[in-house]
N, C-alpha and C positions, 0 to 999 in steps of 0.2 A: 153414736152408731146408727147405722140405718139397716134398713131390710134385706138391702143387699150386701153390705160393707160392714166391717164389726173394726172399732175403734178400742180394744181393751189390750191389756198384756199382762204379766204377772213377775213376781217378785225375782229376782235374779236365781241364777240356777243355786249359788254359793246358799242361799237361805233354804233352800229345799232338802230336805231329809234324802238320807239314798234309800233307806228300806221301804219295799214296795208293798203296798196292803192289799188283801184280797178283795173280791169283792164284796163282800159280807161287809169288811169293815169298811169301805166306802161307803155304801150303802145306809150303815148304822150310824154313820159321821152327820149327817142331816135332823136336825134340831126339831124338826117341825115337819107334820105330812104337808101344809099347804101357808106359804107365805101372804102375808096380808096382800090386798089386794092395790091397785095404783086406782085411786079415783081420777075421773076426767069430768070436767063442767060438760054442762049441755050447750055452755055458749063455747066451750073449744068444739066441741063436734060440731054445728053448725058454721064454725067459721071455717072447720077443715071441709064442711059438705060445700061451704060455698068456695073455696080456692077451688077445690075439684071440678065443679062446674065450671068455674074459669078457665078452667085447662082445657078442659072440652070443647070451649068456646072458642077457644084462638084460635084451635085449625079448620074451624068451620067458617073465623071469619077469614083463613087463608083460600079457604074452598069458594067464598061467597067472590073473593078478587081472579079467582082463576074464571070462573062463569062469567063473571062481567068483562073482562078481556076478553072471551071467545067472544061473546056477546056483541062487543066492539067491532070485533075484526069482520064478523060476519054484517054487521050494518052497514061497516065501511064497503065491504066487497059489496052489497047492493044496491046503496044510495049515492056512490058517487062513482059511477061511470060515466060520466060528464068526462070525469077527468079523461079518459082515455077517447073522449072526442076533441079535448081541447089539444090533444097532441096531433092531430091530423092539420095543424098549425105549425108543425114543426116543432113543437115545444115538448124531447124529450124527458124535461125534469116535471110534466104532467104525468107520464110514465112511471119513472118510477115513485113519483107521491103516492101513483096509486098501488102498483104492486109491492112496494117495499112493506108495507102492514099486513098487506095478502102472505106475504113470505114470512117475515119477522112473527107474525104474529103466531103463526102455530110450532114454529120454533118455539119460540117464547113461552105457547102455553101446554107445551111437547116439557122444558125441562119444570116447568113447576108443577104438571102432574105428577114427574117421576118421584118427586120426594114422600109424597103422598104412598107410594107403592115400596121407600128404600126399604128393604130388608138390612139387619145386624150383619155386621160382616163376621166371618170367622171367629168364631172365640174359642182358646183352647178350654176342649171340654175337660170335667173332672174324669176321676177313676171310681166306680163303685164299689162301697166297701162291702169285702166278701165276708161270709154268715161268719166262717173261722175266724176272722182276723182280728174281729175285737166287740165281743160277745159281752164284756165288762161295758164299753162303750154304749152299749146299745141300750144297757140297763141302768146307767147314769142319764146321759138324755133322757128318758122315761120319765124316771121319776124326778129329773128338775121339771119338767112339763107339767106332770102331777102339781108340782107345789107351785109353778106359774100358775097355774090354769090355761095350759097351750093344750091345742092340739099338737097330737105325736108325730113325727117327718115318718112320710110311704119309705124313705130311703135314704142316707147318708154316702155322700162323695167325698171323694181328700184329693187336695191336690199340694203343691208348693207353694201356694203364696202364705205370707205374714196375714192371716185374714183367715175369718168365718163368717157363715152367714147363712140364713133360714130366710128361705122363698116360695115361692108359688112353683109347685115341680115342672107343672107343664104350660107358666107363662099367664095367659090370660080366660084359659082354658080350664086353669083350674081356681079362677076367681072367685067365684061361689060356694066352693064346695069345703073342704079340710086335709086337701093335696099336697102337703109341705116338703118339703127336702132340706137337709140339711150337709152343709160342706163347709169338713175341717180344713182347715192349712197345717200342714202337721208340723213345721216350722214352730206356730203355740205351742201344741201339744209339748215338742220337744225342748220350748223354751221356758213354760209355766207352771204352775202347781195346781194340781186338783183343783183347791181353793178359788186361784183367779179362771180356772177353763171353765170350773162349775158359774162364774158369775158372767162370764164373755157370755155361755150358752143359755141363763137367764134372761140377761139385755138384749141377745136375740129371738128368744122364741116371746119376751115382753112384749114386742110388736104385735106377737099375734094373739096377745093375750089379748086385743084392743079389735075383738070383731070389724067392726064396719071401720074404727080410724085406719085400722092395717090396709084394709081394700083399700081408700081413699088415697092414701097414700101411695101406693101401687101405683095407682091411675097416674096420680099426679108427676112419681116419679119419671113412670114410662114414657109420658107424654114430653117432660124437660128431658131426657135422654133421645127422645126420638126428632126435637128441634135440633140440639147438640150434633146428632150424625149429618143431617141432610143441609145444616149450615156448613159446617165444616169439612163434609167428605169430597172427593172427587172421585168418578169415574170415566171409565172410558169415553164416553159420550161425549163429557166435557174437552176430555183432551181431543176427541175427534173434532169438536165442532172450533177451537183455538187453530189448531195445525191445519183445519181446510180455510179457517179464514186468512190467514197468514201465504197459503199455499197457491192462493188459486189469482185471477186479474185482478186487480183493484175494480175495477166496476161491478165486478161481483163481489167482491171482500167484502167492499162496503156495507153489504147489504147483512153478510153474514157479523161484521163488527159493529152492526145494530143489534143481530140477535145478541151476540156476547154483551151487549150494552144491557141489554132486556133481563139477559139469564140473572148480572151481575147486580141488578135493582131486586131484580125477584129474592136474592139471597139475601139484600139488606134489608127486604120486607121483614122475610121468616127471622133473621140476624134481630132484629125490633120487636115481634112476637117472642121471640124466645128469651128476650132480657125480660119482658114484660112479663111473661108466664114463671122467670127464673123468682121475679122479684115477688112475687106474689103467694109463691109456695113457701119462703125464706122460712119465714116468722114458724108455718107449717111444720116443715121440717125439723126444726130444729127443738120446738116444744115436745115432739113426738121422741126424739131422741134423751131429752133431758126425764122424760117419762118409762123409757127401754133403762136410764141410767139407775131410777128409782126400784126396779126388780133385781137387778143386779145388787147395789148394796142390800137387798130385803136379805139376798142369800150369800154373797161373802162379806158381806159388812163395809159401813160406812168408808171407816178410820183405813181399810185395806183396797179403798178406789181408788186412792191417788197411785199407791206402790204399782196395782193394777195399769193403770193409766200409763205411767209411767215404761212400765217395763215393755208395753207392744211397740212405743215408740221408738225405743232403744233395738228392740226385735227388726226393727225396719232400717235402722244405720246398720245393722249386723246382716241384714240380707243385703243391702248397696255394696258391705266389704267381701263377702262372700262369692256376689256374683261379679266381682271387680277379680278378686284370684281365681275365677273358674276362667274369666276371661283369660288370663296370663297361661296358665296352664295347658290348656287347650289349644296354644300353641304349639305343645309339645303330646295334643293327643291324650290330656288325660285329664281325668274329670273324676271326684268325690263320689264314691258309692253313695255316701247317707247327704242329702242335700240340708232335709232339716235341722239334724245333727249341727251342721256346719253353721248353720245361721246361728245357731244358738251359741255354739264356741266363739265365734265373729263377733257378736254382741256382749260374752262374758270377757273378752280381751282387748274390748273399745277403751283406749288410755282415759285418764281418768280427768283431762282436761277438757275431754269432748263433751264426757257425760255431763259436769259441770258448766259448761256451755250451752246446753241442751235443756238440762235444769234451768238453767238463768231465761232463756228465751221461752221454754213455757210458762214458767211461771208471770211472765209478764205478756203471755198472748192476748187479745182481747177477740170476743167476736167480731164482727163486721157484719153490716148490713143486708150481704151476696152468700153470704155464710150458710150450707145446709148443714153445719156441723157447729154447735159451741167450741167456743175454743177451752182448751181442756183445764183450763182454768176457773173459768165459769162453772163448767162441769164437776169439778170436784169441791168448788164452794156449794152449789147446789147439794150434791150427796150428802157432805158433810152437817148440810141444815137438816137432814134429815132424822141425825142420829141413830142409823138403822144398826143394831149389833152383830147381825148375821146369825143367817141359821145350819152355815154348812163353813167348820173354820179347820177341814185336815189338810196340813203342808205336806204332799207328798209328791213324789214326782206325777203327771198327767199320762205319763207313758205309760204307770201301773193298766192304762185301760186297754193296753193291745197286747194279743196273745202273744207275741214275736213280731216286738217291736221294729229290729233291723229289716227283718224281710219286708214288712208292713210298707218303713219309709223306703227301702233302695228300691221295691215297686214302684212308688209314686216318683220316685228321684228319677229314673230310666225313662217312665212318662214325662217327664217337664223334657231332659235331654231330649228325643224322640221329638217332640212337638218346638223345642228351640231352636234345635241345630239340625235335626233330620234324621235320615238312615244311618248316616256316616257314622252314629257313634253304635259300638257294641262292646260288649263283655271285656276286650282285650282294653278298654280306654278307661274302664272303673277302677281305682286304685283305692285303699284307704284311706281314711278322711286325714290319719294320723300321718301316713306316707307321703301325701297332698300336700298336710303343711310343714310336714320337715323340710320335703324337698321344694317344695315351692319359693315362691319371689321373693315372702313376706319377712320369712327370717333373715335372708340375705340383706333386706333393705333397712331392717331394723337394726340388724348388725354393720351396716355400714355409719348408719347414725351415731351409733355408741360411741365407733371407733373412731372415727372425725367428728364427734361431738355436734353433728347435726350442721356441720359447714361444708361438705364435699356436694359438688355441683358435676354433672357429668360435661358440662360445658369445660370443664377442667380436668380434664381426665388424667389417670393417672397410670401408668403401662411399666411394665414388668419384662424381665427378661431372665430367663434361665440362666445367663453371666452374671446377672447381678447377684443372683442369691449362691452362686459359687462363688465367688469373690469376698463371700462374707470370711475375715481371716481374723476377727476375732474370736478372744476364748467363752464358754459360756457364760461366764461370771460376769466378764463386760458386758458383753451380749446385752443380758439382764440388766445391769447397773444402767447402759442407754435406754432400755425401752424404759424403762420406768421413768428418765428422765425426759427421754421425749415426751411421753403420756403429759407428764406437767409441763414443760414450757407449750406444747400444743394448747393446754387448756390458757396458758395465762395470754396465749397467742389471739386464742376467739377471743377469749372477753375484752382486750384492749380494740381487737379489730372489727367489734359488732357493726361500725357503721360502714367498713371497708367490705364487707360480705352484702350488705344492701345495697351499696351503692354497686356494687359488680351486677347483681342481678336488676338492679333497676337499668343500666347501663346495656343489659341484654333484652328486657320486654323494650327500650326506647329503641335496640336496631331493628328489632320485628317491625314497629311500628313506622319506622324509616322505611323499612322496605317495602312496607304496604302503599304506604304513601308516594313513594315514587312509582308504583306500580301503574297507580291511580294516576297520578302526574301522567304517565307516557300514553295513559288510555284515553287522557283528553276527559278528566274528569277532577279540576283542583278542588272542587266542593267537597266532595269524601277525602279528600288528598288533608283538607283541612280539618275534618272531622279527628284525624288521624293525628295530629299535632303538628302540622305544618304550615304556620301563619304565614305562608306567603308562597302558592302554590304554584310551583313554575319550574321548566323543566333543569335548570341550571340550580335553584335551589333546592329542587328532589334530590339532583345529584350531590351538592355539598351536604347533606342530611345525611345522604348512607356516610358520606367520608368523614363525616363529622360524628359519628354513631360509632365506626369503624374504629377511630381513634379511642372515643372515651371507653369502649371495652377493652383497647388494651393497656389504655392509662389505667383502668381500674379495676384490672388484672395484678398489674405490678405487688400492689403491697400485698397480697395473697400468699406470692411467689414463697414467700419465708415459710408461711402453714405449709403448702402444697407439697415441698421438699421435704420438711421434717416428716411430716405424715407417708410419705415415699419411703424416708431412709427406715421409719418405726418399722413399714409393713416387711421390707427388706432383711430387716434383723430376725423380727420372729419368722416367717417363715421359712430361716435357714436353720431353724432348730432342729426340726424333726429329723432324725434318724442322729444326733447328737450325742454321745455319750452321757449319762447323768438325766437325758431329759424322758424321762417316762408319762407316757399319756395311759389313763383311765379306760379302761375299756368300754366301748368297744373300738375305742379307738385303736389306728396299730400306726406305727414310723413308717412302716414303708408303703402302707397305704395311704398314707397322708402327704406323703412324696411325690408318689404318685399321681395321686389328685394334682397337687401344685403344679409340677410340668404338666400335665393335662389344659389346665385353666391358664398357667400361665403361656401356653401356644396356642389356643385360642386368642389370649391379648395381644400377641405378636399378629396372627391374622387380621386382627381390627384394626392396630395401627396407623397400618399404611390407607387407611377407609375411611379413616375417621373424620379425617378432615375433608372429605365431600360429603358425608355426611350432615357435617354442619352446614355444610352450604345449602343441600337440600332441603334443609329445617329451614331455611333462610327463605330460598327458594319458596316454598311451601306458605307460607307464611302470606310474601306475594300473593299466590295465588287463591287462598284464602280471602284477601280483602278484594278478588277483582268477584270470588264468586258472592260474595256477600252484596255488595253492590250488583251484580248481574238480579240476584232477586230482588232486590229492591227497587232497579230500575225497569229489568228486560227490555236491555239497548242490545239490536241485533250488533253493536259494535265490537263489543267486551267479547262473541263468541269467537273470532279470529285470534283474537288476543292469547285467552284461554287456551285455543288449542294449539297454538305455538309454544305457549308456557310448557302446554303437559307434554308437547314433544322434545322438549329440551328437557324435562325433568325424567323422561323415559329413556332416556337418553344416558344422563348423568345416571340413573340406576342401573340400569345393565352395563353402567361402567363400575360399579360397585358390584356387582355379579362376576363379572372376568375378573377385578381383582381379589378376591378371595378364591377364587379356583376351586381345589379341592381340599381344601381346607376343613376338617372332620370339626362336629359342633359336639360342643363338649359334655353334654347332659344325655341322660337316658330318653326314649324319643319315642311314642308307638309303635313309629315304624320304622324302629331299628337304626341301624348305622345313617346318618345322615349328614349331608356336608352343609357348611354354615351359608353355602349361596343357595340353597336346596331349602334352610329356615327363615329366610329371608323373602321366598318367593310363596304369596301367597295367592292363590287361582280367584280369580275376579272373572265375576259373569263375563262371557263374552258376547252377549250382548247386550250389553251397558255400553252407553254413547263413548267414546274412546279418550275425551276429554275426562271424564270422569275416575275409567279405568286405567289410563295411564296415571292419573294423578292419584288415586286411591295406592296404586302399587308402590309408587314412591314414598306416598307416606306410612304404609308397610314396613319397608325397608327400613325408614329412618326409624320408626316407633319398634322395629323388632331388633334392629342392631343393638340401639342404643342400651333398651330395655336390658340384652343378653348384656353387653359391658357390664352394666349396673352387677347383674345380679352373678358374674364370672369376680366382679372383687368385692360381694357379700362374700363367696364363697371362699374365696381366698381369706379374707376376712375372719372367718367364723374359722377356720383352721388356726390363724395368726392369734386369734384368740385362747385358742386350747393349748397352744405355745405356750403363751405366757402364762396360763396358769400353770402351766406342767416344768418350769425353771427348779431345777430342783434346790431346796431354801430359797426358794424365790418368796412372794406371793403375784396376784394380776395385779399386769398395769392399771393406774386407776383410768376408770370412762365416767365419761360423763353423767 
């Protein structure tokens, strides 16, 4: 962990007690007024006093090349006007030898001032936590400070991220002084137990247990942050000084694509300092972290740093799944009341292959050399050497520290909304976290897995028709007797055709890559064409590639066909159940609600239909135009831009042919804003002024990522009904899944 960034988590929420303790008994849970102290050698302070000077030094010797180029430019301007006598010979490249440095040069030393002056850009700021809102909180930091030996934070913030962290409140300002701040991510709070929040807020206020290493550190941070911005940022400036030299005569370009020559050396100076300054704090860093890790087990113990360690990581795939289903949702205008809540639910419902996956790859992380963080492995072998028992061991939930909790987080939750999305979201678009994921993406996608056993590709889609499920004219008992039987020949159907299910999909990334490839082919670029898998790049072989691509999807397609029907006729049988005699569903479900639904979703699948297959073409389409922009940044050949925007106009094209065919065709989900037609979800508002290449093509990939997406989750939902069928067979039992 660092000063700014806190690296802990806590044990999953299933180990946490639910009963909530007062603060008394918090309080009285800490073993000890004041945990042993962390010694530091005198030769680590001197070696962290001399990186800090180091630090210092870099941008001084950046200062010292700035002065000596003015320095230049000005001797040049007085000691050689010769030159501008020797052109009264005719000879204007005397001329410009001599003003091209006159000009170039305060360009030049015009943008490596400016770095010197970049200001942070934007950050969204925290929310201040109010006197009421968690009066318990206030008096748990206290007294972990106490047994640090920290100074106390002037104030505490919360916001949303997986993350805490204790700083200097007012930057450089309050370097000196005992100015501290502290900001929760309440994502922890809601993910951990006293136990691990009490050690996270150890290992950060430990920093400051370390008077002078803490400053030192500061310095040094700031300074590798403030190279990090001014190498990698751009502003306006830059884009102005690109677009006038591109814009203007070439006899003046020239002169200007000297200074861009100038600007671009200038960057690979500081791009040099800044590996240099990166590399030199490394060792810094990192010892100072493994010393924040040493206060942390003083107070929740050794043996419980790794579970710690552990569980923020976990907290951080659970914030990725989290903001992955806010994203889907929000298509439809609705967004999670409790955001931390969520992340924590996200994280206790990650399958249990990831988390072992996850396991396997920390436990075999190692540091590296660039590394301001051990890797966490290192890090809890080091704890572990310590044998610290701990002196605060209560498992209770973290939230016991807010007076009211919900309101606490759906405060900070409206805050992130607000500062990610903007004005647009309010009151009417908050639902509950519980409502969120019933009805959301997740269940549908999960249930679609079950029920095709993790083999359905929407490249294969599979479409419904209110004829078919009346035409069902068997009795119930058959009914049953098929799905059960379908359920098993589908299952014996994947396992014999595992390699027929990879070869289809491999079959489909090779015509992406076919179409990229010929994209590149007609753009007069076989080099990428080749990069793309096309050993001989020419325009007659771009085109047997797609036909040759063309074919192997639908050779290996074929043997599918046998799954793709049974799983058709299975979903066909059950969801002609409902409203059946004999077939009674559990409440709350009801038959003719569940009916209802059905033709709902199923005329919706009728409107995609006839769409779908330009759909695909688009995805195709798309795909193209993705390898010509990928190349466009890596080369910036003014060629690719005509290119491009003939692409996006045939692809804006083909989307507003997909607009008129769905007409008014009603979308079948509840919606913000109310009644709304499926060309109406489809169409999403792109700045209009974004360059129109961009914009055209950003809308069609819209289109396909929103259609496709609503298919999916119209036969989850079919699905998840087809499913309550068959449990509800009466002397049945469920089909077996996978």
């Amino acid at each position: 962990m660092s000063i700014q960034e806190t690296n802990r988590g806590a044990p999953t929420k299933k180990e946490t007690p639910s009963a909530e303790p007062d603060i008394e008994e918090i309080l009285s849970a800490f073993e000890t007024d004041r945990l042993e102290s962390t010694k530091v050698s005198a030769l680590y302070r001197l070696g962290l006093l001399a990186v800090a000077v180091a630090m210092v030094f870099l941008p001084l010797v950046y200062l010292g090349i700035i002065v000596s180029t003015a320095w230049g430019v000005v001797y040049h301007a007085v000691h050689h006007t010769d030159l501008m006598s020797a052109s009264t010979g005719g000879g204007g490249g005397a001329v410009l030898a001599y003003l091209a440095p006159i000009i170039v040069g305060p360009i030049a030393i015009l943008f490596m001032v400016k770095p010197l002056f970049a200001r942070r850009g934007e950050v969204d700021s925290s929310l201040l936590l109010k006197e009421d809102e968690a009066p318990a909180l206030k008096l748990f930091v206290r007294r972990i400070c106490e047994a640090v030996g920290a100074p106390q934070p002037k104030e505490i913030e919360i916001d949303c991220q997986v993350n805490a962290a204790a700083s200097f409140r007012r930057g450089w300002l309050s370097l000196f002084g005992q100015d501290l701040k502290l900001i929760v991510g309440l994502p922890l709070v809601a993910g951990m137990s006293l136990r691990s929040f009490g050690g996270v807020l150890a290992h950060e206020f430990g920093h400051f247990a370390q008077g002078a290493g803490m400053r030192l550190t500061f310095v040094i941070r700031n300074i590798n942050n403030w190279f990090s911005r001014v190498v990698y940022e751009r502003d306006r400036w830059d884009a102005w000084l690109e677009g006038t030299a591109k814009s203007v005569d070439l006899r003046i370009g020239i002169v200007l694509y000297l200074a861009l020559f100038m600007v671009w050396l200038t960057r690979r100076l500081l791009w040099v300092l800044m590996w240099i300054g990166h590399l030199l704090s490394c060792f810094a860093l990192r010892q100072m972290e493994y010393d924040a890790d040493a206060w942390e087990a003083r107070l929740a113990g050794g043996e419980h740093f790794k579970e710690t360690c552990e569980r923020l990581q976990l907290l951080g795939l659970g914030n990725s799944r989290a903001i992955d289903l806010l994203g889907e949702t929000w298509k439809e205008k609705r967004l999670a009341e409790n955001l931390p809540d969520l992340i924590r639910d996200e994280t206790d419902e990650l399958p249990a292959e990831a988390v072992a996956r996850f396991q396997t790859a920390v436990a075999e992380s190692k540091t590296g050399l660039f590394d301001t963080h051990p890797a966490d492995s290192d890090r809890v072998a080091a704890v572990l050497g310590l044998n610290a028992p701990g002196a605060f061991h209560l498992e209770a939930p973290a939230t016991a520290l807010f007076a009211d909790w919900s309101r606490t987080a759906r405060r900070v939750t409206e805050a992130f909304y607000s500062r990610a999305i903007g004005s647009s979201v309010c009151d009417d678009n908050l639902v509950s976290n519980r409502q969120l994921q019933n009805a959301g993406h997740k269940a549908a996608n999960q249930a679609v897995d079950r029920y095709f056993l993790g083999k359905f590709s929407c490249l294969r889609p599979l479409f419904l028709a209110q004829e078919d499920l009346a035409s069902e004219g068997r009795a119930t008992e058959q009914i049953g007797s098929r799905i059960r039987a379908a359920a098993e020949e589908l299952k014996a159907l994947a396992e014999a055709g595992k390699s027929d299910f990879v070869r289809f999909d491999m079959a489909d990334q090779a015509r992406l890559n076919a179409w990229q490839a010929h994209s590149l082919v007609e753009a007069g670029h076989p080099a990428a064409a080749r990069a793309r898998g096309l050993s001989n790049p020419s325009g007659e072989n771009a085109f047997q590639e797609l036909e040759l691509s063309a074919t192997e999807m639908r050779q290996s397609r074929e043997p599918l066909g046998e799954f793709d029907a049974l799983a058709r006729e299975r979903l066909i049988a059950a969801l002609s159940l409902p409203g059946r005699d004999g077939i009674h569903f559990p409440p709350p479900a009801d038959a003719d609600a569940l009916r209802e639904e059905i033709a709902r979703f199923v005329a919706a699948m009728g409107a995609l239909k006839p769409v779908y297959p330009q759909l695909l073409q688009l995805r195709e389409a798309l795909a193209a135009q993705r390898g010509l922009f990928e190349q466009l940044r890596e080369e910036n050949e003014e060629r690719f831009i005509g290119i491009l925007r003939d692409n996006a106009a045939a692809l804006s094209k083909q989307t507003r042919e997909v607009r008129r065919s769905l007409g008014d065709a009603p979308y079948p989900f509840e919606h913000a804003n109310g009644n709304i037609t499926l060309a109406r979800f489809m169409t999403v508002e792109t700045d209009r002024d974004m360059d129109v290449i961009f914009r055209q093509t950003a809308e069609a990939e819209n289109a396909v990522e929103r259609l496709m997406n609503l298919y999916l989750r119209i036969l989850g939902r079919l699905v998840l009904i087809a499913e309550k069928a068959e449990a509800a067979i009466e002397g049945g039992t469920p089909a077996p899944q996978a």
